[in-house]
C-alpha positions as CSV (number, residue, x, y, z in Angstrom):
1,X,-63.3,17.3,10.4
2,X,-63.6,17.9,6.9
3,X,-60.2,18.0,4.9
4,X,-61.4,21.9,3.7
5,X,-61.2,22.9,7.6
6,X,-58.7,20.4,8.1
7,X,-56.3,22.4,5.5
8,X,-57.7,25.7,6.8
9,X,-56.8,25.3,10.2
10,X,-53.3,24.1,8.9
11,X,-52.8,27.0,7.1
12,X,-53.9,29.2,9.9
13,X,-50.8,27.5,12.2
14,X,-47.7,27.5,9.8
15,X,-48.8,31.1,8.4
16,X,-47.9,32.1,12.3
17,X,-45.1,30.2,12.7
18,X,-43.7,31.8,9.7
19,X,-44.2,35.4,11.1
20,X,-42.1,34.6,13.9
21,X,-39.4,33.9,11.7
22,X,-37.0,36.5,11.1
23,X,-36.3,38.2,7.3
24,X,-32.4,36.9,8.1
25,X,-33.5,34.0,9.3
26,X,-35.2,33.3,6.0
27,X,-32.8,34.6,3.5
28,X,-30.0,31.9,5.3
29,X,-32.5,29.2,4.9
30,X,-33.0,30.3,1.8
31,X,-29.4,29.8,1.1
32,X,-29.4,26.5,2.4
33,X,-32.1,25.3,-0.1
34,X,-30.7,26.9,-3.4
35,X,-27.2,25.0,-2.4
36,X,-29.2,21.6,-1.8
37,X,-31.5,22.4,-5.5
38,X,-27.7,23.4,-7.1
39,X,-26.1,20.0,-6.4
40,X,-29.3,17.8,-7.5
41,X,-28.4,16.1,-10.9
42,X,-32.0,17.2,-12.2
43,X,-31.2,20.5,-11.4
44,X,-27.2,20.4,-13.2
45,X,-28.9,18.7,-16.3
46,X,-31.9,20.7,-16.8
47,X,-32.2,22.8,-19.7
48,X,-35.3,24.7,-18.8
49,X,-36.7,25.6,-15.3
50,X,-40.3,27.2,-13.9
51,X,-39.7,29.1,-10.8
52,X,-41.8,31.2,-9.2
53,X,-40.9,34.7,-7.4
54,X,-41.1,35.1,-3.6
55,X,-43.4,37.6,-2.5
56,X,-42.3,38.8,1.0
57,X,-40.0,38.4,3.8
58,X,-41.8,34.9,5.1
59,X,-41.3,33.3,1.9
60,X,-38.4,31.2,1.1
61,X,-36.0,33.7,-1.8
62,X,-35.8,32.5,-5.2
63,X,-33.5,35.2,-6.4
64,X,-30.4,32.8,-5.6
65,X,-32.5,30.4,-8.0
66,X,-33.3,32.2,-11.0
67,X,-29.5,34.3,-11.3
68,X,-28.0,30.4,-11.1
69,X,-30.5,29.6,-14.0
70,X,-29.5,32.1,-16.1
71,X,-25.6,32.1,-15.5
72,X,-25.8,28.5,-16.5
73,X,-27.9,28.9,-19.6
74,X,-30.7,27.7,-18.5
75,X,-34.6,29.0,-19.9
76,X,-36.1,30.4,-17.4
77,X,-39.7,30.5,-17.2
78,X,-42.3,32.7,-14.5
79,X,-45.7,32.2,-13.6
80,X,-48.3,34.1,-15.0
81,X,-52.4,33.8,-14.3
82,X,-54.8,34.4,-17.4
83,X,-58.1,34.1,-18.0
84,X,-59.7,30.6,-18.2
85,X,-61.4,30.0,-21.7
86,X,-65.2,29.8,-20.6
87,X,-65.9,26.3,-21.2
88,X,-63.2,25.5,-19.2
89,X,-64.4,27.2,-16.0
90,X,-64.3,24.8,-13.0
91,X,-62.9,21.6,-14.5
92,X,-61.3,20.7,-11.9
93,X,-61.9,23.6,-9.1
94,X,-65.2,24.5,-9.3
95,X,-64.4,28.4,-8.7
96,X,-61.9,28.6,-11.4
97,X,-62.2,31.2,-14.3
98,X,-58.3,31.4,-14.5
99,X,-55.4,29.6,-14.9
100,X,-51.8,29.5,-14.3
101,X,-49.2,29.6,-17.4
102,X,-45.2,29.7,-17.8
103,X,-44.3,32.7,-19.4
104,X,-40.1,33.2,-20.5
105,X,-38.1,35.6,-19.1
106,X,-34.4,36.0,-20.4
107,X,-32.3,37.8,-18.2
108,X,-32.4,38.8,-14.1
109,X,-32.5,42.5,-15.3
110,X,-35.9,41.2,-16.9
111,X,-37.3,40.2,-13.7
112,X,-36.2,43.2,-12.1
113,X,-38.1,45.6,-14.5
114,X,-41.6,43.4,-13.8
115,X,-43.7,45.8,-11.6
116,X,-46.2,44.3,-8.9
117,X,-50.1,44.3,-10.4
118,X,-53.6,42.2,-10.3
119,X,-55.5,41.1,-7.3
120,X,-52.5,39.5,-6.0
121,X,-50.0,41.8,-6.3
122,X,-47.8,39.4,-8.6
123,X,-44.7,40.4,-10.5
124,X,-45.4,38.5,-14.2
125,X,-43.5,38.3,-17.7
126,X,-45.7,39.7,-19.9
127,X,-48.6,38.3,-22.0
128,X,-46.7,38.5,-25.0
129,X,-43.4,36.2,-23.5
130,X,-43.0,32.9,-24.9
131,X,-45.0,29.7,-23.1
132,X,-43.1,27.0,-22.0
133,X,-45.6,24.6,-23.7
134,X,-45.4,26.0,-26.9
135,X,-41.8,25.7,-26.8
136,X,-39.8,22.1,-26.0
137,X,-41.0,22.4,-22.5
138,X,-40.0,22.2,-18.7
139,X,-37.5,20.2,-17.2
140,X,-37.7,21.5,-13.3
141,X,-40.8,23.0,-11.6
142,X,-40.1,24.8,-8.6
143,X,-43.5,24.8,-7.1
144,X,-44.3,26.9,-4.2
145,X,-46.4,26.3,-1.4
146,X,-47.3,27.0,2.5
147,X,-46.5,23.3,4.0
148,X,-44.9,20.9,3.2
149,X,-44.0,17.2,4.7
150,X,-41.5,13.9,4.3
151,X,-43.4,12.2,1.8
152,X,-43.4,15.3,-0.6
153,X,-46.9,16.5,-0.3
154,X,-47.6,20.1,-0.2
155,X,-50.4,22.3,1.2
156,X,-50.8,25.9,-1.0
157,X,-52.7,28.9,-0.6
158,X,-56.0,27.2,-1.7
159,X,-56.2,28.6,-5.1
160,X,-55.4,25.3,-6.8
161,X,-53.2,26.5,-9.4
162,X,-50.2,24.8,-9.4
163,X,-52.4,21.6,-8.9
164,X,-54.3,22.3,-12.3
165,X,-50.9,23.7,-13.9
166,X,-49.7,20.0,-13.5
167,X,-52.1,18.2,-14.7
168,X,-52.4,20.1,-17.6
169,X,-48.8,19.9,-18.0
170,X,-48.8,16.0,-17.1
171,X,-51.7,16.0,-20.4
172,X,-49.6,18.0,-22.6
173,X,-46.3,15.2,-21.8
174,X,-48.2,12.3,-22.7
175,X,-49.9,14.1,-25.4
176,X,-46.5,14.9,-27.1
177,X,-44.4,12.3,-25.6
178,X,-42.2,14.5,-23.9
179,X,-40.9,13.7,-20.2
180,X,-43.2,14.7,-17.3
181,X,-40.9,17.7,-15.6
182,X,-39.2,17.0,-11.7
183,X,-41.3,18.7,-9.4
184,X,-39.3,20.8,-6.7
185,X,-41.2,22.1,-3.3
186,X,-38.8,24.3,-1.5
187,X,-39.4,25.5,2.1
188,X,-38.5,27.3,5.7
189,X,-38.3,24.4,7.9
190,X,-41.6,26.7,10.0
191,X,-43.3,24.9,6.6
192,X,-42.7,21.1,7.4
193,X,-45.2,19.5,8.8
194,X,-46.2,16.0,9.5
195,X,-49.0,15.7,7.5
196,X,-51.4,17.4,5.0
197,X,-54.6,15.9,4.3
198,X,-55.0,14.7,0.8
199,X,-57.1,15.4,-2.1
200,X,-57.8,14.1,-5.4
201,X,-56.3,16.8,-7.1
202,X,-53.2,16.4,-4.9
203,X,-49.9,16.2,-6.6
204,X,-46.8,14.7,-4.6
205,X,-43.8,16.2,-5.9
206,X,-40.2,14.7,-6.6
207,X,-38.6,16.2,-4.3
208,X,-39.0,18.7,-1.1
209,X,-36.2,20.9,0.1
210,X,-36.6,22.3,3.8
211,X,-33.9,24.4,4.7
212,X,-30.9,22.4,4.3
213,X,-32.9,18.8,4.3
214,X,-33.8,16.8,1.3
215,X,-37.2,14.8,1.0
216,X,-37.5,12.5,-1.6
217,X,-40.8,11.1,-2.3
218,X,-41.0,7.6,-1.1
């Protein structure tokens, strides 16, 4: 089996198991994990933070992040997809023509205002907000995914992304000899699994929070 189907057919099985999970269920796991990512001395000593935004009732809530961000000072930063310059289609996915950037947002009231739109149905800052690479960078990446495991790999969507977000970001860090961000997977604990086959383009993160469990990577 190839690890294309392998991945598929992994996707296929936690995706179900997270249906059967209950919106309460979720939203005390989610809990869990923001009080684990509170108390991690990354987390207390970061200045700036990427998180994304969950997108429905199976998805761990990152609301209890971001409203801790900002009552503690922290920048803030969202994910926004843009177009991919053309000579930089497929670099590293072959079926890339876009690309994932960190965009500022300032307060929860702005996150509140930013309306669902594009072929996934993602609330964004706007183009205009300012990029977290054009600024003094990111400190804490809260990277989503679908599955995770012990030894902090992570299985997404397929899109490849977040995987080409960090090695552009890794590029930028050595490029300006800044410190390469801690990577944060957080998860339901219908997301751990034993393992996920790896790629290349694979990136193991720091750390991986699974309901109130914390993975560190070996």
């Amino acid at each position: 089996m190839t690890h294309h189907i392998a991945k598929k057919e992994l996707r296929k099985l936690i995706k179900s198991n997270l249906h059967k999970t209950s919106a309460a269920e979720i939203t005390a796991q989610s809990r869990n994990v923001f009080n684990i990512l509170k108390s991690l001395p990354e987390y207390q000593a970061a200045k700036s933070i990427a998180c994304y935004l969950h997108m429905d009732e199976h998805e761990i809530e990152t609301n209890f992040i971001t409203d801790d961000a900002f009552k503690q000072g922290k920048l803030v930063y969202l994910p926004r997809i843009v177009d991919l310059p053309e000579k930089h289609h497929g670099v590293l996915f072959k079926s890339h023509k876009k690309e994932l950037n960190m965009l500022q947002v300032t307060s929860p009231e702005d996150i509140l205002s930013l309306v669902p739109h594009g072929p996934y149905k993602l609330r964004e800052p706007p183009l205009e907000s300012p990029d977290a690479l054009s600024l003094q960078g990111l400190d804490i990446i809260v990277v989503p995914g679908l599955g995770f495991t012990k030894r902090c790999h992570r299985i997404g969507h397929g899109k490849g992304f977040y995987d080409t977000y960090i090695s552009k970001y890794t590029k930028w860090c050595a490029e300006n000899n800044k410190v390469k961000p801690f990577l944060v997977g957080i998860g339901a604990k219908e997301q751990l699994v034993e393992s996920i086959p790896q790629e290349d383009h694979d990136h193991p993160l720091d750390v991986v929070i699974i309901d109130d469990q914390l993975f560190k990577k070996e």
